[in-house]
ZABABA-895405 format. One record per atom (N, C-alpha, C): atom name; x, y negated, z negated; residue number from 1. Coordinates in steps of 0.02 Angstrom, whole numbers, plus 50000, padded with zeros to 5 digits. Layout:
["CA"; [X; Y; Z]; NUM];
...
This chain:
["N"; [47591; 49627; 48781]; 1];
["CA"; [47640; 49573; 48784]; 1];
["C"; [47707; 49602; 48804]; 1];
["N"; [47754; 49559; 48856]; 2];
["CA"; [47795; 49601; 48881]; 2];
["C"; [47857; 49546; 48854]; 2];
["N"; [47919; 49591; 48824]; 3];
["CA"; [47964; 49524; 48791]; 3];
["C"; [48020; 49550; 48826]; 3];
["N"; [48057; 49511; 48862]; 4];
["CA"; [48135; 49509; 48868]; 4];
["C"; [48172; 49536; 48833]; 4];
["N"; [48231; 49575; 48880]; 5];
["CA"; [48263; 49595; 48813]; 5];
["C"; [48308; 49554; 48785]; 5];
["N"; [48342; 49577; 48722]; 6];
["CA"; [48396; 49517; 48701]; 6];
["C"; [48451; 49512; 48759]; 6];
["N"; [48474; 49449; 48746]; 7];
["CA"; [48543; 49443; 48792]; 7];
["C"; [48596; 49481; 48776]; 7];
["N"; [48635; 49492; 48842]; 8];
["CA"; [48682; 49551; 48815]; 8];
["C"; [48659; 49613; 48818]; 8];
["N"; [48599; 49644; 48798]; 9];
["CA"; [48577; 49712; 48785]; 9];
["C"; [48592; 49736; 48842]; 9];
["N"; [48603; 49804; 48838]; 10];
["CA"; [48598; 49852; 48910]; 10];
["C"; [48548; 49887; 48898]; 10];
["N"; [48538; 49922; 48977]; 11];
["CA"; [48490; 49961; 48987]; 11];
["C"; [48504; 50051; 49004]; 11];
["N"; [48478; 50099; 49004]; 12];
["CA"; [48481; 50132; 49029]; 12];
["C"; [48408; 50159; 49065]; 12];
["N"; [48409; 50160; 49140]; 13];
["CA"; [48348; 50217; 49175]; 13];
["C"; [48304; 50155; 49148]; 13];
["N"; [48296; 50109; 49153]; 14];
["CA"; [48263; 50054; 49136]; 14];
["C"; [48232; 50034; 49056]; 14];
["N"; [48270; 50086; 49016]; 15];
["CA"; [48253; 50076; 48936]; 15];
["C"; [48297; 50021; 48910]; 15];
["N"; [48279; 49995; 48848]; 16];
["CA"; [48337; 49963; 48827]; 16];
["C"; [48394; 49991; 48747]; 16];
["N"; [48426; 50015; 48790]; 17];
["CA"; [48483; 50030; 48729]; 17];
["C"; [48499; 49995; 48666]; 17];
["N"; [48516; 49995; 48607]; 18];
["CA"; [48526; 49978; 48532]; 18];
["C"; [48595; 50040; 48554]; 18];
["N"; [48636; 49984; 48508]; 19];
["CA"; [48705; 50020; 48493]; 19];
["C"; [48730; 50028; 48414]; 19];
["N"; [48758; 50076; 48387]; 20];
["CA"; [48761; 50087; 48308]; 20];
["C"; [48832; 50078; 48291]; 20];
["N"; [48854; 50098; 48261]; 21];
["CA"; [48932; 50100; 48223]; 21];
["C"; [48926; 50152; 48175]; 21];
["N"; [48936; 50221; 48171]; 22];
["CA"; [48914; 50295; 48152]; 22];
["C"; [48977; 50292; 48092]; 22];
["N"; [48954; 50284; 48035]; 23];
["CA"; [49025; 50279; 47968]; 23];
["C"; [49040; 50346; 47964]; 23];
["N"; [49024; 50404; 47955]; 24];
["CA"; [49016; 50447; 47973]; 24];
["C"; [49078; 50493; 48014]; 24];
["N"; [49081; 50463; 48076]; 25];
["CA"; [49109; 50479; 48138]; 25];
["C"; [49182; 50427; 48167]; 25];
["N"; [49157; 50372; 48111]; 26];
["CA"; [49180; 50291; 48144]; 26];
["C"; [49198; 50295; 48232]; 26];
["N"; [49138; 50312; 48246]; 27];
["CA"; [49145; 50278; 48307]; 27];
["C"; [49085; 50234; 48343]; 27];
["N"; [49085; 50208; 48403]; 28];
["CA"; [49008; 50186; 48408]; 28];
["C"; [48983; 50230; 48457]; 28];
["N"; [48899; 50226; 48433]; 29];
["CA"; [48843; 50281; 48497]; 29];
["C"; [48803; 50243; 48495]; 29];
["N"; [48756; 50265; 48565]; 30];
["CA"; [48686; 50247; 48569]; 30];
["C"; [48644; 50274; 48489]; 30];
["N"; [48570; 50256; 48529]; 31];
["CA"; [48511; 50253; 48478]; 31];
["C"; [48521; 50337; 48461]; 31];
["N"; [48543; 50378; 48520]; 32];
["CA"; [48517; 50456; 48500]; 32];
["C"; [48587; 50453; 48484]; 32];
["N"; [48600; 50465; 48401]; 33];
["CA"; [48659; 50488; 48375]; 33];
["C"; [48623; 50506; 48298]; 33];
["N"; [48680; 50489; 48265]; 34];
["CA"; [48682; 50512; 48182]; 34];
["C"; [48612; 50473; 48165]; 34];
["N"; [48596; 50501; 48074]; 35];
["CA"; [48551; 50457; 48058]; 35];
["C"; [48595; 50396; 48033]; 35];
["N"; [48517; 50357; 48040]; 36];
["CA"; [48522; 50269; 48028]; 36];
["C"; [48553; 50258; 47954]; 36];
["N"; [48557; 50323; 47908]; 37];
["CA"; [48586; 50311; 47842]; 37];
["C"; [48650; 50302; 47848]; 37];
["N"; [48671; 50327; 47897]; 38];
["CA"; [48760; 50352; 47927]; 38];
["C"; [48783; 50289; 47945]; 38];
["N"; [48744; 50270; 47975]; 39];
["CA"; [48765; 50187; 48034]; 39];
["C"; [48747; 50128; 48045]; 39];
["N"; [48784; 50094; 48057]; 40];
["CA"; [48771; 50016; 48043]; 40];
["C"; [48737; 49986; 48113]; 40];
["N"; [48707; 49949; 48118]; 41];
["CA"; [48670; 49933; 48168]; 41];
["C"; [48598; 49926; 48168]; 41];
["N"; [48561; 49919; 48223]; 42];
["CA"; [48564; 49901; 48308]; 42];
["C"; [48617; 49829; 48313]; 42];
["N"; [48644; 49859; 48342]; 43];
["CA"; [48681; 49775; 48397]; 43];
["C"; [48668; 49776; 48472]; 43];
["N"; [48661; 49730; 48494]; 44];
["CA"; [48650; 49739; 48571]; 44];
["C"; [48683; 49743; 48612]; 44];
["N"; [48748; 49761; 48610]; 45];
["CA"; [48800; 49772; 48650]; 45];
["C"; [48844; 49814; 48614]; 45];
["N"; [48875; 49856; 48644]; 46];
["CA"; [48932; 49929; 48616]; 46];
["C"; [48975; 49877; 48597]; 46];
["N"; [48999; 49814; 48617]; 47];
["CA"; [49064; 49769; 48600]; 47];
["C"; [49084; 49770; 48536]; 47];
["N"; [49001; 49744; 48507]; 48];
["CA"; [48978; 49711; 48443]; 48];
["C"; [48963; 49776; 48395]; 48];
["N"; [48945; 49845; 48421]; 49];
["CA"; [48933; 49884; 48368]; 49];
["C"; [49024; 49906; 48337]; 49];
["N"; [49059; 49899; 48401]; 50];
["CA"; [49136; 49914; 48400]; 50];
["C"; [49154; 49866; 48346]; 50];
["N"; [49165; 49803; 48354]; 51];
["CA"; [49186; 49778; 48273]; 51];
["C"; [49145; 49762; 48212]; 51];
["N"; [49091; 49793; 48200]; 52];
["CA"; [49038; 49793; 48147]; 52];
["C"; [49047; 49806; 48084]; 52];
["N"; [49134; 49847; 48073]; 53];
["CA"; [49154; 49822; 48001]; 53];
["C"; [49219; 49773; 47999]; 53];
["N"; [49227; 49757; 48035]; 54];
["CA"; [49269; 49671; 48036]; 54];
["C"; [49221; 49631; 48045]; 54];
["N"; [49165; 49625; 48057]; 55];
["CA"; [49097; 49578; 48039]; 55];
["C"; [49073; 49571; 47983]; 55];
["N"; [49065; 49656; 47948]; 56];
["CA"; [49033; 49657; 47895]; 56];
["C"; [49090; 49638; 47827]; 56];
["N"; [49148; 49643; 47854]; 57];
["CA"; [49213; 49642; 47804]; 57];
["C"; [49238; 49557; 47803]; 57];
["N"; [49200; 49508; 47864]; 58];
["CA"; [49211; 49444; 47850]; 58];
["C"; [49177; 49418; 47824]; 58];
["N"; [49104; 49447; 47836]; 59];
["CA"; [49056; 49418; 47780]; 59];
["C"; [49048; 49438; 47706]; 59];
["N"; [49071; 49504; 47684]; 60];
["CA"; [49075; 49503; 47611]; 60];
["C"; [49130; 49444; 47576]; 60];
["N"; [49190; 49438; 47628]; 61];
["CA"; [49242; 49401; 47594]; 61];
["C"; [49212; 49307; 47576]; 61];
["N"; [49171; 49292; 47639]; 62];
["CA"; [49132; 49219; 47627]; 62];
["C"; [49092; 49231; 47564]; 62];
["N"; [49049; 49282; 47573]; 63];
["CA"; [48989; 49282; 47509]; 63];
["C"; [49058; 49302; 47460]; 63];
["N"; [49096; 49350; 47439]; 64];
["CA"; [49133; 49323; 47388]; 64];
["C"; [49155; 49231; 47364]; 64];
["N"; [49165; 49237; 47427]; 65];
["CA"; [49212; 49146; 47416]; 65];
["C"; [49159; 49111; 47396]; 65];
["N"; [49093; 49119; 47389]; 66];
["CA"; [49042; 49059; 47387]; 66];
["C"; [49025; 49061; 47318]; 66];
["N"; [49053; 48996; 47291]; 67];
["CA"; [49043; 48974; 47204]; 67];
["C"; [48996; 48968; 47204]; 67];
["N"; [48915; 48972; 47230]; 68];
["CA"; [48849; 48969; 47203]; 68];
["C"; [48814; 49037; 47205]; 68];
């Protein structure tokens, strides 16, 4: 079975790239970087691994705010 990749994703040499956010390093890399304990991710675009703790820092503040 052959699946599309996600939208947005890039490729390299016809593979498809996953992008991380390396806490570590704070910066973002491809798949061949730090371990996955280090970094936040896959996102499918470097954009999205780039603000992945202003993502992750808007959603703790909602799940704080949520009275249930």
């Amino acid at each position: 079975m052959v699946t599309a990749p996600c939208e947005g994703s890039a490729t390299m040499m016809g593979a498809l790239v996953s992008w991380y956010y390396c806490l570590a390093h704070q910066k973002v890399e491809p798949e061949e970087g730090c371990a996955n304990a280090e970094r936040m991710g896959p996102y499918a675009t470097e954009d999205d691994a780039h603000h992945a703790l202003e993502r992750a820092h808007e959603r703790n503040e909602a799940y704080d705010a949520d009275e249930d």
